[in-house]
C-alpha positions in Angstrom: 149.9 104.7 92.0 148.3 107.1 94.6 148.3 110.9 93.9 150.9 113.2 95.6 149.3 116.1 97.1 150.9 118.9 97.2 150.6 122.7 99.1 151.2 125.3 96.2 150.1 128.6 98.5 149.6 130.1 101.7 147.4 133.2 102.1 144.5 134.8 103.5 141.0 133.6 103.5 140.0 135.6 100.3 143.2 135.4 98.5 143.0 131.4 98.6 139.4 131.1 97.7 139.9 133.3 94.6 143.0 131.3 93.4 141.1 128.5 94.3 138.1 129.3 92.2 140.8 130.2 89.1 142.1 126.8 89.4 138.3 125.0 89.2 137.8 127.7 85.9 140.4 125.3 84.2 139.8 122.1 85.6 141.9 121.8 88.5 140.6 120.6 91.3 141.9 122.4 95.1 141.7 121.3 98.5 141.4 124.1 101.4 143.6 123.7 104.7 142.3 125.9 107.2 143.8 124.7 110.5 142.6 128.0 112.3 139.0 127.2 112.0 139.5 123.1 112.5 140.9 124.1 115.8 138.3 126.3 116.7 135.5 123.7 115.8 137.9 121.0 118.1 137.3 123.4 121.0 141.2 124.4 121.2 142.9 127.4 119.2 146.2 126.1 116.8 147.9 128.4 113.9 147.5 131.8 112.6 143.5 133.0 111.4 145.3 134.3 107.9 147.5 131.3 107.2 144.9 129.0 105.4 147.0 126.1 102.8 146.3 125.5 99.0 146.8 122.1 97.9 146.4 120.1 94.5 147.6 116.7 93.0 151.1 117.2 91.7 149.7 115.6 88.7 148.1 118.9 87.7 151.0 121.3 88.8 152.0 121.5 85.4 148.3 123.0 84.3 148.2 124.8 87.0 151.3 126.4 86.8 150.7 129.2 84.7 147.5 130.1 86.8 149.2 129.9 89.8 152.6 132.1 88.7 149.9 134.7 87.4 148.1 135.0 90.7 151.3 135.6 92.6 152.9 138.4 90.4 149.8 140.3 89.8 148.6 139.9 94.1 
């Protein structure tokens, strides 16, 4: 059985690093979209510079729920 992945935030550069680094405190592990920066390594320009995706395995959404709910009431 593969392991859904799953986008659970779009931010800013800094906002998603620190939600990201919460996440690793408690054993979640987060994967960075950043399709600005891919685009500019390509040699074209695609998307928005402060529209950079969150993404985990749906397995741990329920762990990383409460994290997650925190970050975006208190941001």
């Amino acid at each position: 059985m593969k392991n859904e992945i799953i986008k659970i935030y779009t931010g800013t550069e800094v906002s998603v690093l620190y939600l990201k680094g919460m996440l690793e405190e408690i054993g979640v592990s987060a994967m960075i979209k950043d399709d600005f920066q891919s685009s500019i390594s390509a040699g074209f320009v695609e998307g928005t510079p402060s529209a950079i995706d969150l993404f985990i395995q749906k397995s741990e959404l329920k762990k990383a729920e409460p994290i997650i709910n925190d970050f975006i009431q208190n941001k």
